[in-house]
N, C-alpha and C positions, 0 to 999 in steps of 0.2 A: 664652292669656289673660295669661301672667306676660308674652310681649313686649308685647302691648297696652299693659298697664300700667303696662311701664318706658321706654315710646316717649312714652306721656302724662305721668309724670312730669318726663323728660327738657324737654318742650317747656313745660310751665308754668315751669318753673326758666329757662328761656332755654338751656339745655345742648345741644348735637347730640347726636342719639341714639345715643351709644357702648357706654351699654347691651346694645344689640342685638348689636354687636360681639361681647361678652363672653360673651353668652349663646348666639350662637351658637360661639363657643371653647369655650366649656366643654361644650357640645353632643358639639362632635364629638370633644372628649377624651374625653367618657364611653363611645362608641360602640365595641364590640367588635373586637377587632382582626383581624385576616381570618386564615385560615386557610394554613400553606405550603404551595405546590401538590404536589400529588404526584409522587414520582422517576418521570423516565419506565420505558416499559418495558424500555429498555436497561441497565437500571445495572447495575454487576456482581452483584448477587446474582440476579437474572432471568441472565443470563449464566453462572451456575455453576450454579443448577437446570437450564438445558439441558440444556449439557455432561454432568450427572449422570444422568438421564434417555437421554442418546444411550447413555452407557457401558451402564447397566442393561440398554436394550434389547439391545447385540451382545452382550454375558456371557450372557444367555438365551438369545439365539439360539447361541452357538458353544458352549455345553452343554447345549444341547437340552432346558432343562428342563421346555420347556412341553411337547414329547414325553415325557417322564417322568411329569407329571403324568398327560396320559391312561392312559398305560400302569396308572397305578394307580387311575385311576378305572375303567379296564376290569377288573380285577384285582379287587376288589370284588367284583365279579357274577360270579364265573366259576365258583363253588361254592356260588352260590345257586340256587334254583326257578329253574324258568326259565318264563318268561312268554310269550313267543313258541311256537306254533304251525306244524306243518310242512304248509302246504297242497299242493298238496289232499287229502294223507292224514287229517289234522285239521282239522278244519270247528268253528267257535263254534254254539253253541245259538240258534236262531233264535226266536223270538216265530213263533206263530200268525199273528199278523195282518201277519206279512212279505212286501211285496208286490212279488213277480216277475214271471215269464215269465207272461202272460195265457192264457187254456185256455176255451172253451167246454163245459158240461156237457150230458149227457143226462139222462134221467128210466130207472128202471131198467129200464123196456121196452124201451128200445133210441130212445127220438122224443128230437128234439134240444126242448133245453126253451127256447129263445131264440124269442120269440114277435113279433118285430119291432116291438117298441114305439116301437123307438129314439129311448128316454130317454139311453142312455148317449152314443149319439151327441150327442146335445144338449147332458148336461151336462160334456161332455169339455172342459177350459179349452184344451188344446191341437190340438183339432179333428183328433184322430188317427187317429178312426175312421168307419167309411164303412158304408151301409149300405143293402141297396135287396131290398125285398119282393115278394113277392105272394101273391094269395089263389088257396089248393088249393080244389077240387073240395068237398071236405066242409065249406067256410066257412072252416074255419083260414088264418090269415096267417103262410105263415114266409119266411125270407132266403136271398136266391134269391146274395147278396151280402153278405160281411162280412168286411173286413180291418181291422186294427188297424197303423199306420206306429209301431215302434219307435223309430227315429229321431225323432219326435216327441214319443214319450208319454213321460211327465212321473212315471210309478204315483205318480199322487195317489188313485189308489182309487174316485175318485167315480162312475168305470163298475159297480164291483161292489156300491157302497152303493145306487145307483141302479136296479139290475133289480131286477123284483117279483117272479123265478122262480128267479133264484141259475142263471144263465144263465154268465152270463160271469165270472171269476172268475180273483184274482192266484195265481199257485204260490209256492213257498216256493224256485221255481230260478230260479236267474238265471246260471248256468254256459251262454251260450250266446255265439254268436260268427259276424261274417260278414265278408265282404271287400270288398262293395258295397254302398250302401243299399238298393237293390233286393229284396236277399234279409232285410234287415228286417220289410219288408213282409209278417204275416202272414194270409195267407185265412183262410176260412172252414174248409177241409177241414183245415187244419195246425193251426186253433185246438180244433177237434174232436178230432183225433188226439191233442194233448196231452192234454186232457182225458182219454179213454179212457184213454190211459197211468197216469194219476197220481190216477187217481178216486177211491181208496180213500183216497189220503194228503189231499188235497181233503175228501170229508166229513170225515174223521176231526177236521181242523182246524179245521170247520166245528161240529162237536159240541163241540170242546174250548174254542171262542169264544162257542157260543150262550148260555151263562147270563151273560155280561156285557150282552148287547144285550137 
């Protein structure tokens, strides 16, 4: 507005608008003066923090004191508890519901209780189990066929959640070991035999789980 102003004044008077001149001088006198750029990154004092820096580093290393350091951080603990465990002499405390080496149960009569529903087969997200039936004489349907591929399975549990007879069922082992996938693969007679093995420690964690469910 104020050059409008003084461009209008200027010209009723008969004047060239010199005004404007002046106002833009004093414009740019008023305007902030720039800032000095900054020292590159060369200047001597970046050049002496190097140099400082290189020295630090070989004096640490040609007196090893960052080997010292450890040595007394290790030092520290050498006459405290000790936290670590000598396996497999000592084993940590397991949960109940720790789920291993898979085992097929019986019924105390001695009859396999897996009644070939195969829910577990179905609801297996890793499709690791197999399983093929047929019907006995007296109407009963049991499993003529049942392996579980380790190499596969996943013990997400959902086979043991899954049977309505507590058939099939995770152990509290998992100390086992092979040299081929093949002998992962376990049958029917091997998931059985586990079972019979370890039956007693099986209910027992079964009884010690049942008032949570």
């Amino acid at each position: 507005m104020e050059h409008l102003e003084l461009s209008a004044q200027a010209q009723a008077k008969g004047e060239p608008p010199v005004a404007l001149a002046k106002v833009s001088q004093s414009s740019s006198s008023s305007m902030p003066t720039p800032m000095p750029a900054p020292e590159p990154s060369g200047s001597p004092s970046c050049a002496s923090c190097a140099w400082w820096n290189t020295l630090w580093k070989s004096l640490r290393g040609f007196f090893l004191i960052e080997l010292f350091q450890g040595l007394i951080l290790t030092g520290k603990y050498v006459f405290r508890r000790k936290i670590t465990l000598e396996y497999p002499e000592e084993k940590t405390p397991q949960s109940p519901r720790f789920r291993g080496l898979h085992a097929l149960r019986r019924y105390p009569n001695g009859e396999e209780r897996c009644i070939a529903c195969k829910l577990c087969e179905a609801v297996c997200p890793a499709m690791a189990i197999r399983i093929e039936s047929e019907e006995r004489e007296d109407g009963t349907r049991r499993t003529t066929r049942y392996e579980i591929d380790l190499s596969k399975c996943i013990f997400c549990g959902l086979c043991e959640e899954s049977c309505p007879v507590d058939s099939i069922v995770e152990t509290p082992f998992f100390e086992y070991t092979a040299e081929r996938r093949d002998q992962l693969v376990f049958t029917k007679d091997m998931l059985l035999a586990i079972g019979d093995k370890y039956e007693r420690d099986i209910a027992a964690r079964k009884a010690a789980d049942a008032k949570y469910r």
